[in-house]
mmCIF entry with sequence, helices, sheets and N, C-alpha, C, O atoms, coordinates in Angstrom:
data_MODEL
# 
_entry.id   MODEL 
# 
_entity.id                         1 
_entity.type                       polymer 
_entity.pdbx_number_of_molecules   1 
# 
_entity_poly.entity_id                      1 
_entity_poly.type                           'polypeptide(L)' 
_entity_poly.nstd_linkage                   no 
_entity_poly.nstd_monomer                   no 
_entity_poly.pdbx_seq_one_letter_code       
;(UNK)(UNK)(UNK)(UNK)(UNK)(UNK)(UNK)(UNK)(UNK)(UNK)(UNK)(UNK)(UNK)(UNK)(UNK)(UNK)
(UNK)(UNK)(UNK)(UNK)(UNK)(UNK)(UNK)(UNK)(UNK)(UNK)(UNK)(UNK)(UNK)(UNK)(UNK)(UNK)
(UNK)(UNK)(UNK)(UNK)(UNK)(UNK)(UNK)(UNK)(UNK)(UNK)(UNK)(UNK)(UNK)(UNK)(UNK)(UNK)
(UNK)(UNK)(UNK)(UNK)(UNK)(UNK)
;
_entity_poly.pdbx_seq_one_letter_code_can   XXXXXXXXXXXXXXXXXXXXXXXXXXXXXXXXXXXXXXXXXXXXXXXXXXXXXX 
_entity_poly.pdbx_strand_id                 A 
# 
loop_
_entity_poly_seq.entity_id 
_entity_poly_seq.num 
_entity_poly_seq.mon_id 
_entity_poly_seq.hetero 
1 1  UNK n 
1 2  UNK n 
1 3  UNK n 
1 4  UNK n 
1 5  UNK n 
1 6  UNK n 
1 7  UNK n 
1 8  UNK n 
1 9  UNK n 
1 10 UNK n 
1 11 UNK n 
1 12 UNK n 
1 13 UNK n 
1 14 UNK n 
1 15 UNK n 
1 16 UNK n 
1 17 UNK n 
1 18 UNK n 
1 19 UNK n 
1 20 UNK n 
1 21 UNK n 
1 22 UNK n 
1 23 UNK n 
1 24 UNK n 
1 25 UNK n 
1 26 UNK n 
1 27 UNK n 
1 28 UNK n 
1 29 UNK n 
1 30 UNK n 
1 31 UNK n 
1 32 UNK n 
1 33 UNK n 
1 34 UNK n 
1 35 UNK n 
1 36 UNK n 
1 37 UNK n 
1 38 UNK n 
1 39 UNK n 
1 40 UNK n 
1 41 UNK n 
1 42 UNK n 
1 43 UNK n 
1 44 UNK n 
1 45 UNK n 
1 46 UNK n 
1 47 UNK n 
1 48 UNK n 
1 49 UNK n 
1 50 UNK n 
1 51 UNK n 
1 52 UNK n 
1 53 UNK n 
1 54 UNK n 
# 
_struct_asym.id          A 
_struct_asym.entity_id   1 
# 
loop_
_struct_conf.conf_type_id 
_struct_conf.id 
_struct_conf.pdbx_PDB_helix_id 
_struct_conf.beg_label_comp_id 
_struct_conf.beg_label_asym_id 
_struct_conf.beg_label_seq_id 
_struct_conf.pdbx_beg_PDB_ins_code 
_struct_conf.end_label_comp_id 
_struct_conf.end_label_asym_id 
_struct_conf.end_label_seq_id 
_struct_conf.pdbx_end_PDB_ins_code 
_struct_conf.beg_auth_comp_id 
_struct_conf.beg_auth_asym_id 
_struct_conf.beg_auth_seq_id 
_struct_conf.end_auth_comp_id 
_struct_conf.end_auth_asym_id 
_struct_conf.end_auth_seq_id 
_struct_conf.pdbx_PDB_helix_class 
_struct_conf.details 
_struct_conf.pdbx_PDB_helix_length 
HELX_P HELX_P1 AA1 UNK A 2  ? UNK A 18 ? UNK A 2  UNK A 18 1 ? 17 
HELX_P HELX_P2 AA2 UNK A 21 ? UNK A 52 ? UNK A 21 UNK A 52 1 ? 32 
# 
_struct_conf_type.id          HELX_P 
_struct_conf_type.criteria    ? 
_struct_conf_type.reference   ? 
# 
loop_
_atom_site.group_PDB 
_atom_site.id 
_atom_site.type_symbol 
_atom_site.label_atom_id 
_atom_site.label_alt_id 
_atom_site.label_comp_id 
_atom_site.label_asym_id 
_atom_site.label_entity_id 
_atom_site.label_seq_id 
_atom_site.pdbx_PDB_ins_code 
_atom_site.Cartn_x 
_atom_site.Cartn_y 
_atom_site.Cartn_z 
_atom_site.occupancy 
_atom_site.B_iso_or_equiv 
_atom_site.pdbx_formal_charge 
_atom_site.auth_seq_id 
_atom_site.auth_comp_id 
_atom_site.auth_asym_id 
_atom_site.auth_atom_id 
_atom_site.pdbx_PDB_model_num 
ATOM 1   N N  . UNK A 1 1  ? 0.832  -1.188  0.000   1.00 0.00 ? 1  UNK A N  1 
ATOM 2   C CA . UNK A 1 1  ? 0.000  0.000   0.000   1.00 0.00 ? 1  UNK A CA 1 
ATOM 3   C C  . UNK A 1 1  ? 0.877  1.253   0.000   1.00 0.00 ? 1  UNK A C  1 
ATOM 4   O O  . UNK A 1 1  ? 0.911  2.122   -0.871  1.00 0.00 ? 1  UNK A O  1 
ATOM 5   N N  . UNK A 1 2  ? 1.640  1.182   1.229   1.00 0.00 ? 2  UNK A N  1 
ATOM 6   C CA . UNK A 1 2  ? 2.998  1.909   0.904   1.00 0.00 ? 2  UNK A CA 1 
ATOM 7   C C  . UNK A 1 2  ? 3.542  2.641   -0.603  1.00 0.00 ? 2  UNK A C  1 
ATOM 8   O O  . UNK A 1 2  ? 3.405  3.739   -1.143  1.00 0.00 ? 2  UNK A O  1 
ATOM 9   N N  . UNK A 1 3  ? 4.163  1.476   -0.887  1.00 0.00 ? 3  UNK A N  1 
ATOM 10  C CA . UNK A 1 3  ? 4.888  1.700   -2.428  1.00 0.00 ? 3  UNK A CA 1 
ATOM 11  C C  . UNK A 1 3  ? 4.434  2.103   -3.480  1.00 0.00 ? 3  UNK A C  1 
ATOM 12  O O  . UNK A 1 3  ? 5.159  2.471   -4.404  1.00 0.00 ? 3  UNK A O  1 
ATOM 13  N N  . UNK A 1 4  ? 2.260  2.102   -3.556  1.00 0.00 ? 4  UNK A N  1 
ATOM 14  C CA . UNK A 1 4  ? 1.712  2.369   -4.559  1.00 0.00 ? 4  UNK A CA 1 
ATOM 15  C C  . UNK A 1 4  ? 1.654  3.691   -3.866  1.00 0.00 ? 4  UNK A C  1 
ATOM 16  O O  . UNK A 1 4  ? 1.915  4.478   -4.776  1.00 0.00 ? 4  UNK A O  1 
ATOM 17  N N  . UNK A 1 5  ? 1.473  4.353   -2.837  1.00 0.00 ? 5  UNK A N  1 
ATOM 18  C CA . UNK A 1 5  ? 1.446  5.655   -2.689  1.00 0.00 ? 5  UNK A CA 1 
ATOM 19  C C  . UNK A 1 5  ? 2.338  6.209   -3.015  1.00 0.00 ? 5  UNK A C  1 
ATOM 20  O O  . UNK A 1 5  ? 2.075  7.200   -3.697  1.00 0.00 ? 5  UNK A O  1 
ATOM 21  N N  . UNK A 1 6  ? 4.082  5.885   -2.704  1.00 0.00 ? 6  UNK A N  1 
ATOM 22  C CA . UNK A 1 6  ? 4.883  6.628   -3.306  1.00 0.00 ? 6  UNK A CA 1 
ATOM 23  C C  . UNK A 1 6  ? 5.273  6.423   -4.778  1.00 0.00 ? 6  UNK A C  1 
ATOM 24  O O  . UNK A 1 6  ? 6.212  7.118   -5.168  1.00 0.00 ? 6  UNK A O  1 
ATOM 25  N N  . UNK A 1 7  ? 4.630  5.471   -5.776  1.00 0.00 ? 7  UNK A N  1 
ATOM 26  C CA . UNK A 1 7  ? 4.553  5.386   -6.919  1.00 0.00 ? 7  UNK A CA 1 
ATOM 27  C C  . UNK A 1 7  ? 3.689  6.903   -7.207  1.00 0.00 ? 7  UNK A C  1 
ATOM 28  O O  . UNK A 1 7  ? 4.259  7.919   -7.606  1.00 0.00 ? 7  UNK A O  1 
ATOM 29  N N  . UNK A 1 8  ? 2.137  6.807   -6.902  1.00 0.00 ? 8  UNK A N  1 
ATOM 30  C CA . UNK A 1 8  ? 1.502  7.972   -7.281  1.00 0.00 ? 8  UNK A CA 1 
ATOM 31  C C  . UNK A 1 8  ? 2.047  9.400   -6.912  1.00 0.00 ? 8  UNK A C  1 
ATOM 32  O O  . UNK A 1 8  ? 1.798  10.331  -7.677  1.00 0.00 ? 8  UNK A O  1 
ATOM 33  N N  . UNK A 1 9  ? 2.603  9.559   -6.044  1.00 0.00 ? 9  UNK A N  1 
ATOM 34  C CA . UNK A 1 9  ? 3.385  10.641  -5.552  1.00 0.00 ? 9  UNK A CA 1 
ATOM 35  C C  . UNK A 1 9  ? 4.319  11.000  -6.184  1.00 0.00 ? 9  UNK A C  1 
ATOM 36  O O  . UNK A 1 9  ? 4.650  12.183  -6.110  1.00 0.00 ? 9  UNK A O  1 
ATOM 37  N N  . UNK A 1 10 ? 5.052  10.079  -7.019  1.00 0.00 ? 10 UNK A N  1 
ATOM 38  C CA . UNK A 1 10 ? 6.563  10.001  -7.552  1.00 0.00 ? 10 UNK A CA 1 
ATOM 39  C C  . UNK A 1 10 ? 6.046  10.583  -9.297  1.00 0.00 ? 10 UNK A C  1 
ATOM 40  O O  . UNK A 1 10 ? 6.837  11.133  -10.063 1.00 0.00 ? 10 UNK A O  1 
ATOM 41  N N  . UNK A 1 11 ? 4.657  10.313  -9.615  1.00 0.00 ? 11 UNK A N  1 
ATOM 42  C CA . UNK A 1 11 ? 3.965  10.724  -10.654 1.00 0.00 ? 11 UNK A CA 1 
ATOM 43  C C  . UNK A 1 11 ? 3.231  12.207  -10.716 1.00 0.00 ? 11 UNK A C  1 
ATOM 44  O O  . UNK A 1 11 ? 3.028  13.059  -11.582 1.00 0.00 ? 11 UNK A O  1 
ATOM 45  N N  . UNK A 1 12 ? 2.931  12.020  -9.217  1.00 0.00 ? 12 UNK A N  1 
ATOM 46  C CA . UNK A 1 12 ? 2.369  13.434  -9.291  1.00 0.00 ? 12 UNK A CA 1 
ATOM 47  C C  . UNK A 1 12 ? 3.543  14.449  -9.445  1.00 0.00 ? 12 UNK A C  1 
ATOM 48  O O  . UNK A 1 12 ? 3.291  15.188  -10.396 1.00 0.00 ? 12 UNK A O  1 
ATOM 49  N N  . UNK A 1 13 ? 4.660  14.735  -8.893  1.00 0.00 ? 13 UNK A N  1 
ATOM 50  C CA . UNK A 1 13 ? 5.902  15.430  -9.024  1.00 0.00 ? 13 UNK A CA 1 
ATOM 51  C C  . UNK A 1 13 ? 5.994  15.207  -10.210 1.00 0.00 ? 13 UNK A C  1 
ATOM 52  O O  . UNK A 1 13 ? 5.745  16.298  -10.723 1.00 0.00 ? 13 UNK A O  1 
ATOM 53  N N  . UNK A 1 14 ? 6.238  14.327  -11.185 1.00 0.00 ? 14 UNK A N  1 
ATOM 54  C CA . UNK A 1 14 ? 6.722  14.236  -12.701 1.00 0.00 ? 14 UNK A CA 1 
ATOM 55  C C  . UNK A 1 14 ? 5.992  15.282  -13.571 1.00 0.00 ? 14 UNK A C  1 
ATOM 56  O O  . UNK A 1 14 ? 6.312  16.162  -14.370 1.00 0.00 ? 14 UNK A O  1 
ATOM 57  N N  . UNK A 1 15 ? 4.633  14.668  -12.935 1.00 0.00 ? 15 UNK A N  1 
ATOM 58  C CA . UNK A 1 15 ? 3.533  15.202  -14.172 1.00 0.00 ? 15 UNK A CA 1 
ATOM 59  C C  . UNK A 1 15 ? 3.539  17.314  -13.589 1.00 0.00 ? 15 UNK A C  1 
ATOM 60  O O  . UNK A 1 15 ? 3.492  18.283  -14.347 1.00 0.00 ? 15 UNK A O  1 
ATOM 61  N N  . UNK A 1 16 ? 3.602  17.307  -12.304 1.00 0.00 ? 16 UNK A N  1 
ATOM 62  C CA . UNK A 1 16 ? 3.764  18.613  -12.212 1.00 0.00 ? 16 UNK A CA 1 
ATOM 63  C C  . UNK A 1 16 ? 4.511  19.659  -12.760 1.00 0.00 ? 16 UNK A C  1 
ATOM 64  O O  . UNK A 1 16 ? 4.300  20.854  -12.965 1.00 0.00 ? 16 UNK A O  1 
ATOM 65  N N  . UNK A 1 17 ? 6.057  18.375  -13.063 1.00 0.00 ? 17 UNK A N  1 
ATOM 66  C CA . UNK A 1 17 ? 7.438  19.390  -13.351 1.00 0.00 ? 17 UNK A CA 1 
ATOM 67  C C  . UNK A 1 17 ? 6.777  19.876  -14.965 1.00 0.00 ? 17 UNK A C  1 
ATOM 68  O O  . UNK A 1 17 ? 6.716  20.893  -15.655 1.00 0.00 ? 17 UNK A O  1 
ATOM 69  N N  . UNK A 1 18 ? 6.364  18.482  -15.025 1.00 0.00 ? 18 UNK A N  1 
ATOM 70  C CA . UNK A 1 18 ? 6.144  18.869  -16.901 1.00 0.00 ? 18 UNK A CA 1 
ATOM 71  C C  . UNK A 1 18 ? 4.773  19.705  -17.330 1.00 0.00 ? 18 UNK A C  1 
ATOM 72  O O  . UNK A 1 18 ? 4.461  19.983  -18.488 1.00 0.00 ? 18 UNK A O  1 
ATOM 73  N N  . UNK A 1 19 ? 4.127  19.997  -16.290 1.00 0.00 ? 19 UNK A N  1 
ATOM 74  C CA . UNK A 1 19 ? 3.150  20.951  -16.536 1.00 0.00 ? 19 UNK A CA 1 
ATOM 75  C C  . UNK A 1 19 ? 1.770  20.443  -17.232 1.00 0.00 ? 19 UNK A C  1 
ATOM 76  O O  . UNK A 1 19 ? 1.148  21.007  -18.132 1.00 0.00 ? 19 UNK A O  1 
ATOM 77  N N  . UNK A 1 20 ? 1.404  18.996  -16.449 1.00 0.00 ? 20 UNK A N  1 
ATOM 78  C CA . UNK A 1 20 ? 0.311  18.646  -16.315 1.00 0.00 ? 20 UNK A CA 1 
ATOM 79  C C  . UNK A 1 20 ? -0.311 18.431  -14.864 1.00 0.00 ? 20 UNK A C  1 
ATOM 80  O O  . UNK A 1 20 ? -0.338 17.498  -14.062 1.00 0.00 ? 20 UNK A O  1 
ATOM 81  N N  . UNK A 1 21 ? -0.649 19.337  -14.895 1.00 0.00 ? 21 UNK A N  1 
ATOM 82  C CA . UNK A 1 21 ? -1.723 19.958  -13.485 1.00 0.00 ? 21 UNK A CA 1 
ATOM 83  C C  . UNK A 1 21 ? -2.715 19.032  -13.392 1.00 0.00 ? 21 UNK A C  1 
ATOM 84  O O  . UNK A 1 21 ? -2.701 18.253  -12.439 1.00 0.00 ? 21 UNK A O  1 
ATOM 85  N N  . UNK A 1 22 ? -3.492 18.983  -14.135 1.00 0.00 ? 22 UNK A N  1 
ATOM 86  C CA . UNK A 1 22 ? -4.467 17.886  -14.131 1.00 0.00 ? 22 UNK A CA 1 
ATOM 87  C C  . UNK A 1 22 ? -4.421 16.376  -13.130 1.00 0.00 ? 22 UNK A C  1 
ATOM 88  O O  . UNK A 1 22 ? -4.956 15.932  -12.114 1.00 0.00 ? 22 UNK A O  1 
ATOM 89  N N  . UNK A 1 23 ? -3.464 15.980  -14.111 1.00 0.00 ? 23 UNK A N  1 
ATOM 90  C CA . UNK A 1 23 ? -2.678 14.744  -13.674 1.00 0.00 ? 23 UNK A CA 1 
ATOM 91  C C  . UNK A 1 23 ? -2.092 14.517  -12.860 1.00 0.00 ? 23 UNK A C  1 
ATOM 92  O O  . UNK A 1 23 ? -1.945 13.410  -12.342 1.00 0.00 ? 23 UNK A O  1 
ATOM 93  N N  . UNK A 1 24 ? -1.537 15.692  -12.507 1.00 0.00 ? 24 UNK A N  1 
ATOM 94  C CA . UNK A 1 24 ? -0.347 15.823  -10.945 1.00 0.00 ? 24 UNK A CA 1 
ATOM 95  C C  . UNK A 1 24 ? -1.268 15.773  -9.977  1.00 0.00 ? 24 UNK A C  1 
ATOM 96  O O  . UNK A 1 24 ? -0.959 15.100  -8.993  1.00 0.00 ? 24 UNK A O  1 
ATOM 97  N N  . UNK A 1 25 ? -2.845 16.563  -9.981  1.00 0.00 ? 25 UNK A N  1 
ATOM 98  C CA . UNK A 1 25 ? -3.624 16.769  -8.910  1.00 0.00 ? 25 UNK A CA 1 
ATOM 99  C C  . UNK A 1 25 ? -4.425 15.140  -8.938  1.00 0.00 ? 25 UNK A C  1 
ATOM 100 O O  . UNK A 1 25 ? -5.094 15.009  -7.913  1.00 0.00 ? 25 UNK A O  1 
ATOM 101 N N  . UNK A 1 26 ? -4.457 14.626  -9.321  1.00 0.00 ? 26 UNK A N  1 
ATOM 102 C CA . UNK A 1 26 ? -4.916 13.424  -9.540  1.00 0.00 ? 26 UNK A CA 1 
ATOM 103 C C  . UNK A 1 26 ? -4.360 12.508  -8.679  1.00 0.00 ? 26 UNK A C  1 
ATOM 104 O O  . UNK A 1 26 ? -4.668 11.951  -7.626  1.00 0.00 ? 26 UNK A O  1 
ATOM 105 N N  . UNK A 1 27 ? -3.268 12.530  -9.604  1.00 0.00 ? 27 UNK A N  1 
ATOM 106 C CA . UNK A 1 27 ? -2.046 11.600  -8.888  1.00 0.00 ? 27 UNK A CA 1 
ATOM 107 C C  . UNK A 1 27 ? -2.177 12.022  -7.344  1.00 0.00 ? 27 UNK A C  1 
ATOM 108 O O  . UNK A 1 27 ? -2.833 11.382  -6.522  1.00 0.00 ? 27 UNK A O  1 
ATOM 109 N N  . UNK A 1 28 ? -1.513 13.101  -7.093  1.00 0.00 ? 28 UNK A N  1 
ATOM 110 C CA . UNK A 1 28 ? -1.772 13.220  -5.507  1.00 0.00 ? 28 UNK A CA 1 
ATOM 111 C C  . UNK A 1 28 ? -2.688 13.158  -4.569  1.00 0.00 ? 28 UNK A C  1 
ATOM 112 O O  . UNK A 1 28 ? -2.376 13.109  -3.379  1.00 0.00 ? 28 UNK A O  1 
ATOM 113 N N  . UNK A 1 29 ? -3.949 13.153  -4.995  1.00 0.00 ? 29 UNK A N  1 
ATOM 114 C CA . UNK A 1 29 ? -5.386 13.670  -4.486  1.00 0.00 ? 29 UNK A CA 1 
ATOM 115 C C  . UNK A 1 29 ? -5.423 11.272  -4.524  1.00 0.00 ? 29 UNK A C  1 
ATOM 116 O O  . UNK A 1 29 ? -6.342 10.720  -3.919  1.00 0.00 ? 29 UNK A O  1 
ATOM 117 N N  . UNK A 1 30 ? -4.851 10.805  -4.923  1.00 0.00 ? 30 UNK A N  1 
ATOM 118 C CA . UNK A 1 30 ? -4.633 8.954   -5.123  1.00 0.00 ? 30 UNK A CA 1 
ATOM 119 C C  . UNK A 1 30 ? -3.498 8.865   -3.880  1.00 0.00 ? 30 UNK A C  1 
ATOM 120 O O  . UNK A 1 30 ? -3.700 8.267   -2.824  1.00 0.00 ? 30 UNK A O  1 
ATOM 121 N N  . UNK A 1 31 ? -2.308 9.559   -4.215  1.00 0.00 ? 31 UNK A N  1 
ATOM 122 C CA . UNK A 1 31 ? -1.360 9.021   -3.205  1.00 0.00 ? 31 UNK A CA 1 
ATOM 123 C C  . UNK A 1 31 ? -1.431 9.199   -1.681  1.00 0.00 ? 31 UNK A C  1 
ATOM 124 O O  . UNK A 1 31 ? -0.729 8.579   -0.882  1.00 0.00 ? 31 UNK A O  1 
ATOM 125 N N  . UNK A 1 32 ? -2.710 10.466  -1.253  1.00 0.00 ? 32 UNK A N  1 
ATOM 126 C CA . UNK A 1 32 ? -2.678 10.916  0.087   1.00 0.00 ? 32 UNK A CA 1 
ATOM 127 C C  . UNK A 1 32 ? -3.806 9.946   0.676   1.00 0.00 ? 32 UNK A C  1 
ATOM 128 O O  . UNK A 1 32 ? -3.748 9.514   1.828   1.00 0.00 ? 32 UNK A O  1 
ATOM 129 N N  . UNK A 1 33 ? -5.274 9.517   -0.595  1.00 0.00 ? 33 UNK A N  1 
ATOM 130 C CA . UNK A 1 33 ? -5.827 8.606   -0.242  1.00 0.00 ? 33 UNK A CA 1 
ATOM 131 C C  . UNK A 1 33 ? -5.263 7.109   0.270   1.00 0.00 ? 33 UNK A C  1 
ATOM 132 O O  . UNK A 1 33 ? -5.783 6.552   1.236   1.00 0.00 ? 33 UNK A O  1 
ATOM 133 N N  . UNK A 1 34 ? -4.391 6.645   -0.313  1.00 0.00 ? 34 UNK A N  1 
ATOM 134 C CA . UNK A 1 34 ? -3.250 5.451   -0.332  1.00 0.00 ? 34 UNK A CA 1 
ATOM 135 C C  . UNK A 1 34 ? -2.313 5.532   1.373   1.00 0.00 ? 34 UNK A C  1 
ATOM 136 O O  . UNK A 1 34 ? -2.018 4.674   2.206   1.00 0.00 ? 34 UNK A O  1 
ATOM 137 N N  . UNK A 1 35 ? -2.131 6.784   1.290   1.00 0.00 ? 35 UNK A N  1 
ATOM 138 C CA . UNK A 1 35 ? -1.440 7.347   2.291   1.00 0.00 ? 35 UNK A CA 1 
ATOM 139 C C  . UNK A 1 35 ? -1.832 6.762   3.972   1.00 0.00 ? 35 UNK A C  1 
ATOM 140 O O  . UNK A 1 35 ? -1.267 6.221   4.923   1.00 0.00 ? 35 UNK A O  1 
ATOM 141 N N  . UNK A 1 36 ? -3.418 7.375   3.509   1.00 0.00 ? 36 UNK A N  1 
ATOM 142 C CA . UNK A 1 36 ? -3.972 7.240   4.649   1.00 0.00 ? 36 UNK A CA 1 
ATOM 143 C C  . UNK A 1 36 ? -4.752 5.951   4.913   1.00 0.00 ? 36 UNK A C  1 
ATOM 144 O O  . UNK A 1 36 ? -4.833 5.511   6.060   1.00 0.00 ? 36 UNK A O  1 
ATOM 145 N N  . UNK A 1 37 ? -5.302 5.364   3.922   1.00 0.00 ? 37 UNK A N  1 
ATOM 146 C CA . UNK A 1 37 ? -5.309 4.224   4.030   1.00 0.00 ? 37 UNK A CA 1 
ATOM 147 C C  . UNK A 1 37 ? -4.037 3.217   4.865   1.00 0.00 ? 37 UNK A C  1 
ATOM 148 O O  . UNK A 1 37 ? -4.131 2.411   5.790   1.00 0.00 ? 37 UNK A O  1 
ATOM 149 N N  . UNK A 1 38 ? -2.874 3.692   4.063   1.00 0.00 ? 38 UNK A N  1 
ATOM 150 C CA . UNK A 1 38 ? -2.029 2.798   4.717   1.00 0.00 ? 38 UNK A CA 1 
ATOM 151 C C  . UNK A 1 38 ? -1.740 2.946   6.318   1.00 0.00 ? 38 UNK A C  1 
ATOM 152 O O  . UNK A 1 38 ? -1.503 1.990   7.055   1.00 0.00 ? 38 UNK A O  1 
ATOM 153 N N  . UNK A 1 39 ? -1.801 4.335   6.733   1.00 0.00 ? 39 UNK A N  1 
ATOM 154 C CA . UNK A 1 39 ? -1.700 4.572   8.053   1.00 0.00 ? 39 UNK A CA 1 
ATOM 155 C C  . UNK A 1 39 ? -2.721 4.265   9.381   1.00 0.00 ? 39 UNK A C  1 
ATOM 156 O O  . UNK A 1 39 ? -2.377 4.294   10.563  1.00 0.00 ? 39 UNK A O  1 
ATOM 157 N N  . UNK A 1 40 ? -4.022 3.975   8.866   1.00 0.00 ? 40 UNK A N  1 
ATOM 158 C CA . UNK A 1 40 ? -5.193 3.269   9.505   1.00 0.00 ? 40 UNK A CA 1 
ATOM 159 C C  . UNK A 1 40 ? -4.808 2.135   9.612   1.00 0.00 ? 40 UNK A C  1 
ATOM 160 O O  . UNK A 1 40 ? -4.621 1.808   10.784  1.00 0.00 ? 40 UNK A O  1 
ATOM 161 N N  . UNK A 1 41 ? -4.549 1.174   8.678   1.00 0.00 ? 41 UNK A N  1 
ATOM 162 C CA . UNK A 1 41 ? -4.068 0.192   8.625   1.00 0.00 ? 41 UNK A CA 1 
ATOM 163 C C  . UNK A 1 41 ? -2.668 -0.660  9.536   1.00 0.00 ? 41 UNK A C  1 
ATOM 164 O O  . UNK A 1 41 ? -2.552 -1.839  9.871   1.00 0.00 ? 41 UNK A O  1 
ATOM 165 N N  . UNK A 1 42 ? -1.874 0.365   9.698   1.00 0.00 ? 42 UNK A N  1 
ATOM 166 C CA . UNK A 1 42 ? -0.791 -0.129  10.079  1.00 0.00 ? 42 UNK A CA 1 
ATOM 167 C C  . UNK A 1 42 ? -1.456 0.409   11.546  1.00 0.00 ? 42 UNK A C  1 
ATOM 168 O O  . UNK A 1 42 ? -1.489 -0.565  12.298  1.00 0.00 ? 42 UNK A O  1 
ATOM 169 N N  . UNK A 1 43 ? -1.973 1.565   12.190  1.00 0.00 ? 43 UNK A N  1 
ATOM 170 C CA . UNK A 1 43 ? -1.916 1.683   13.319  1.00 0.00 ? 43 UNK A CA 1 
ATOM 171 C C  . UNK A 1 43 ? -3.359 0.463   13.935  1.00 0.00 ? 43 UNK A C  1 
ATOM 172 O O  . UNK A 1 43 ? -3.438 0.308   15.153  1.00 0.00 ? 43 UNK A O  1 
ATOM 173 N N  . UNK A 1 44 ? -4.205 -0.170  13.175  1.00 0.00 ? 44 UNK A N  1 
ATOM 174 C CA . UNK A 1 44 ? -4.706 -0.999  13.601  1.00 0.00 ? 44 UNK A CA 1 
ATOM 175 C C  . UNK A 1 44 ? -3.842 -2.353  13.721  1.00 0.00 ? 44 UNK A C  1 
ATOM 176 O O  . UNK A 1 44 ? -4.270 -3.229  14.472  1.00 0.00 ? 44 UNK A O  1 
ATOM 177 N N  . UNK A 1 45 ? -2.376 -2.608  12.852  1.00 0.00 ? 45 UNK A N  1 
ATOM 178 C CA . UNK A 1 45 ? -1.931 -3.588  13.407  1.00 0.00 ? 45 UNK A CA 1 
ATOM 179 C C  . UNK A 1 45 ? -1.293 -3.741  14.702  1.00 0.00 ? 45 UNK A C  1 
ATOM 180 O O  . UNK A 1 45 ? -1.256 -4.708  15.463  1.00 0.00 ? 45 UNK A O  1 
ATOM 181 N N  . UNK A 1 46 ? -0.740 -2.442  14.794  1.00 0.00 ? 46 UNK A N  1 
ATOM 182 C CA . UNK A 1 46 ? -0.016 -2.243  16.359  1.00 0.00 ? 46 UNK A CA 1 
ATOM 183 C C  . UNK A 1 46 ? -0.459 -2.366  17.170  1.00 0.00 ? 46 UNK A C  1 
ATOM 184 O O  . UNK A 1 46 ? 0.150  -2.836  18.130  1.00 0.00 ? 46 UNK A O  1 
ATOM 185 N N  . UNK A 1 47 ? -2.594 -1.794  17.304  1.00 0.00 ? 47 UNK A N  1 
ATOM 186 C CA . UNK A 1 47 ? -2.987 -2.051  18.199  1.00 0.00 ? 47 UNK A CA 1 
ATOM 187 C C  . UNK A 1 47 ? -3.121 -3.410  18.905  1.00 0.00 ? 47 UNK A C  1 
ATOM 188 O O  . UNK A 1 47 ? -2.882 -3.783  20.053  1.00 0.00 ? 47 UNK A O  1 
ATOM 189 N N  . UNK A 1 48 ? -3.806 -4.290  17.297  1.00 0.00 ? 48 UNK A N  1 
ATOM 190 C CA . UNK A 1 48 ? -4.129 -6.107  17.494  1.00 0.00 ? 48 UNK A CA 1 
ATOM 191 C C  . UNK A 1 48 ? -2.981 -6.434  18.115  1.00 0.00 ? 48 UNK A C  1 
ATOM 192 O O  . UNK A 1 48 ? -3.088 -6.986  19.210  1.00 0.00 ? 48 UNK A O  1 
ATOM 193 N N  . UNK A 1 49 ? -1.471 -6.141  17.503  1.00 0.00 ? 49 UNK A N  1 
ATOM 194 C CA . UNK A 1 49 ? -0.503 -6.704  17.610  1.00 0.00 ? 49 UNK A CA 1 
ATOM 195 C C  . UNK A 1 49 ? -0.493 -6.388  20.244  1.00 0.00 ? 49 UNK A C  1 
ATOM 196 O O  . UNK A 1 49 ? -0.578 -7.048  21.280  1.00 0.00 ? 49 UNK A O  1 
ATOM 197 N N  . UNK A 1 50 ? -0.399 -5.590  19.968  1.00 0.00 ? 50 UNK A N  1 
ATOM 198 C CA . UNK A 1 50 ? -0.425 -5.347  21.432  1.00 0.00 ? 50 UNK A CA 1 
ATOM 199 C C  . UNK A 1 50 ? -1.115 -6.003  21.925  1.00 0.00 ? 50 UNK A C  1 
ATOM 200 O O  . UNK A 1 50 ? -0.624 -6.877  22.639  1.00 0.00 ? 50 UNK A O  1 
ATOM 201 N N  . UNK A 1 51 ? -2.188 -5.943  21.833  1.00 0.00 ? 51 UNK A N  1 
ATOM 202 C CA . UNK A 1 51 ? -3.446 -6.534  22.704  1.00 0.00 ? 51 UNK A CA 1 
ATOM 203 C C  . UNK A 1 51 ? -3.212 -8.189  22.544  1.00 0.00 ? 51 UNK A C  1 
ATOM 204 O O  . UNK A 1 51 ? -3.943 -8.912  23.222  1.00 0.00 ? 51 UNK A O  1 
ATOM 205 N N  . UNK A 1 52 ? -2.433 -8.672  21.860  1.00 0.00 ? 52 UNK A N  1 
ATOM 206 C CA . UNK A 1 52 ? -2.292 -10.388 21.135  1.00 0.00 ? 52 UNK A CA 1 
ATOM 207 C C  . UNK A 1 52 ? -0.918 -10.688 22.685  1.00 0.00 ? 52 UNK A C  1 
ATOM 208 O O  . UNK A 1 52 ? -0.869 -11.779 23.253  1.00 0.00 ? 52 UNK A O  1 
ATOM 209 N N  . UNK A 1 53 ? -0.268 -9.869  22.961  1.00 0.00 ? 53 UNK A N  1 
ATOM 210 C CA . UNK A 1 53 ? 1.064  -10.242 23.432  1.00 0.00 ? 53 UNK A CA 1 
ATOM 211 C C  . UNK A 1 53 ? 0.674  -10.758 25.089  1.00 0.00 ? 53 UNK A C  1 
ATOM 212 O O  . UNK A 1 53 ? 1.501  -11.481 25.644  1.00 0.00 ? 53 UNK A O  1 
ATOM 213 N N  . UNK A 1 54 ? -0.250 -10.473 25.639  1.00 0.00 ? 54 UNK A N  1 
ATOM 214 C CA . UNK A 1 54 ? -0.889 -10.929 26.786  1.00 0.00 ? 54 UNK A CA 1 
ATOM 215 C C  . UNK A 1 54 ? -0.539 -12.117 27.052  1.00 0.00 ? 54 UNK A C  1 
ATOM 216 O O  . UNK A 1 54 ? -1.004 -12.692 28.036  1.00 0.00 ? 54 UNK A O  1 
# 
């Protein structure tokens, strides 16, 4: 989940330098969704993971 966010991120910068706005806002408006997805995710494993060690 990670790696596809900084894929889209790594696109949105490209497409920005080259002066597609469109696409750059796209791309990023994908990678922050990805982003945060991934960060829900991981902080629900830490929690399970804690609560498992009992």
């Amino acid at each position: 989940m990670l790696y596809y966010a900084l894929v889209f991120l790594i696109i949105a910068i490209i497409a920005g330098i080259l002066g597609f706005g469109g696409i750059a806002a796209a791309a990023a408006g994908i990678a922050k969704i990805l982003f945060v997805i991934f960060l829900v995710l991981f902080i629900l494993a830490l929690i399970r993971h804690s609560t498992r060690r009992v």
